[in-house]
N, C-alpha and C positions, 0 to 999 in steps of 0.2 A: 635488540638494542632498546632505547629509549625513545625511539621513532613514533612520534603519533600520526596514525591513518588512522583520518574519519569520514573518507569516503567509502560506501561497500564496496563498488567497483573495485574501488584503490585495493580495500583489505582483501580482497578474493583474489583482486593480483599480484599481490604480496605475497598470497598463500602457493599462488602459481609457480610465482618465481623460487619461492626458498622453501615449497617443501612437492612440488611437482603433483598439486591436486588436480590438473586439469579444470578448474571453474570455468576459463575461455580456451576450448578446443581448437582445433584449426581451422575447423569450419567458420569463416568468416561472418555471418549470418548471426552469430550467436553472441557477438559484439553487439553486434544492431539491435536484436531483439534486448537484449540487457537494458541496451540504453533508452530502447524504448517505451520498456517499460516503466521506467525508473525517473523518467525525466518525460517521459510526452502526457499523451491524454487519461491515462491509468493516475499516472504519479497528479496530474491535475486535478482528475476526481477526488483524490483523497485528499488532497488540501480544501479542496473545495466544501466537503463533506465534511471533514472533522473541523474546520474554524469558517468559512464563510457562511456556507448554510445555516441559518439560526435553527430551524427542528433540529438537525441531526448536530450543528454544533453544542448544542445544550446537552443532546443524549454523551457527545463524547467529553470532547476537551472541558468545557465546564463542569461537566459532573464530574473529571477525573481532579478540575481545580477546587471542586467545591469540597470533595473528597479529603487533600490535600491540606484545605485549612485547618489550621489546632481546633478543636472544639468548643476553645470558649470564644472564639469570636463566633457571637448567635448572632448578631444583627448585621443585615446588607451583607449576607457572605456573596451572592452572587452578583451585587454589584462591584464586589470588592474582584470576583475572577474576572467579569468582564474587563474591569479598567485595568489589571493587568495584561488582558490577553487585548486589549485594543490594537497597539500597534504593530502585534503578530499577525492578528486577524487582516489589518489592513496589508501588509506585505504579501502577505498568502495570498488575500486575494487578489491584486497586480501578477505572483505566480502563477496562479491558478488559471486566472484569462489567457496567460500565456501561452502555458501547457495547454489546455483545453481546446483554444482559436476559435473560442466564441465569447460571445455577452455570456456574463452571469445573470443577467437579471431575469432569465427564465428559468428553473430548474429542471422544466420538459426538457429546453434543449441537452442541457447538460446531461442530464440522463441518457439520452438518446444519444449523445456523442459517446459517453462511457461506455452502455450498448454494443454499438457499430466497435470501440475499440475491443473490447473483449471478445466481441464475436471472430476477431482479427486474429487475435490469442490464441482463441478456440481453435482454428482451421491451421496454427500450428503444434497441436496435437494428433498423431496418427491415432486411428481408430486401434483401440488395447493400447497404444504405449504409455508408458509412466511417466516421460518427462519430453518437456519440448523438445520440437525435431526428431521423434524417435531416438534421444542418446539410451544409453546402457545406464546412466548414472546423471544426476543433476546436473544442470551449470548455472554461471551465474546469470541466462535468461530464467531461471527457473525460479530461484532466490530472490531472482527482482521481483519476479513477479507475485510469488507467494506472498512478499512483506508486504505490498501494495493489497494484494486482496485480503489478508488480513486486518489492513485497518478499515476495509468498507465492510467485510462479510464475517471476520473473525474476532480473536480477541487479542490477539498479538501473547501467544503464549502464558507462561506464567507473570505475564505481568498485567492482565487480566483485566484492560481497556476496554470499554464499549467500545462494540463495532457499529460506526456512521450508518450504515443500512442496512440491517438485519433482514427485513424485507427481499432482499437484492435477490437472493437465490430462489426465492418463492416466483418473483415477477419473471424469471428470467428461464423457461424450462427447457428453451431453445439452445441453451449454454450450458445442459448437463454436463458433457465428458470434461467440460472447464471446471465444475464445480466438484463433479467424480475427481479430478487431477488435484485441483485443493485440496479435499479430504486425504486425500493420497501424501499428499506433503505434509499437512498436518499429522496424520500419524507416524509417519519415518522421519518425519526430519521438524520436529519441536523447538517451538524457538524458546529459547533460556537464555534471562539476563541474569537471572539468579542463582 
């Protein structure tokens, strides 16, 4: 119909109900994990990352605004994205403390809560399995997750967004089979707006 869902959750369980994808199994655990990826200390990071953080907000959301501008505006293009993205930035980051349950005004800490939450991630991946929990096939824990580590460590598909910490995977060697699991996603399951 003409129904708009713009929530993932929603759209995955749309797909559940009217076309029997299984995105959320019966195992009840796999609700929680969606939502937690998707709304807790992951989904924090990356708001925090792409518009609070000044380094890594400059590498993403502004360079994708400064991007965006027509070309003859040459003078003050990036005070022109800043003042747009001002009261985004300031919302984000009220979300961002949220999700996170800490200050922003360190970024060690944040990092280290992002850390601890991924390493959380990590330990529900079985040693060889391809997707959380050991399924046979994605869900939507898996989806949450990949779109979340996309905007810190990837590039969100063919729409080709700098990723907030590129770095991430380097610093992190403790969280390989998380990192093996993203490439994994990344190659079978590509995300396309276009």
């Amino acid at each position: 119909g003409d129904a708009v869902v713009p929530d993932s959750d929603a759209i995955l369980r749309t797909f559940d109900d009217k076309y029997g994808t299984d995105f959320f199994p019966a195992t009840p655990d796999i609700a929680d994990l969606a939502e937690r990826a998707s709304c807790g200390v992951v989904a924090g990071a990356v708001l925090y990352y792409n518009w609070v953080f000044q380094p890594s907000y400059a590498r993403t959301m502004r360079a994708a605004g400064l991007r965006a501008l027509p070309a003859w505006i040459c003078l003050f293009r990036g005070h022109i994205v800043d003042s747009w993205a001002a009261d985004a930035r300031k919302s984000f980051r009220a979300k961002a403390r949220t999700q996170l349950g800490v200050e922003l005004d360190d970024e060690a800490t944040v990092r280290a809560a992002l850390a601890a939450e991924l390493g959380a991630m990590q330990a529900c991946l079985a040693d060889g399995a391809d997707y959380l929990r050991g399924a046979a096939r994605p869900s939507a824990a898996d989806f949450s997750l990949y779109a979340m580590l996309e905007r810190l460590v990837g590039d969100v598909g063919d729409v080709r967004l700098p990723c907030a910490l590129p770095e991430l995977v380097a610093d992190t060697p403790d969280l390989a089979r998380l990192w093996a699991w993203h490439a994994t996603m990344r190659e079978r399951h590509p995300i396309r707006f276009k």
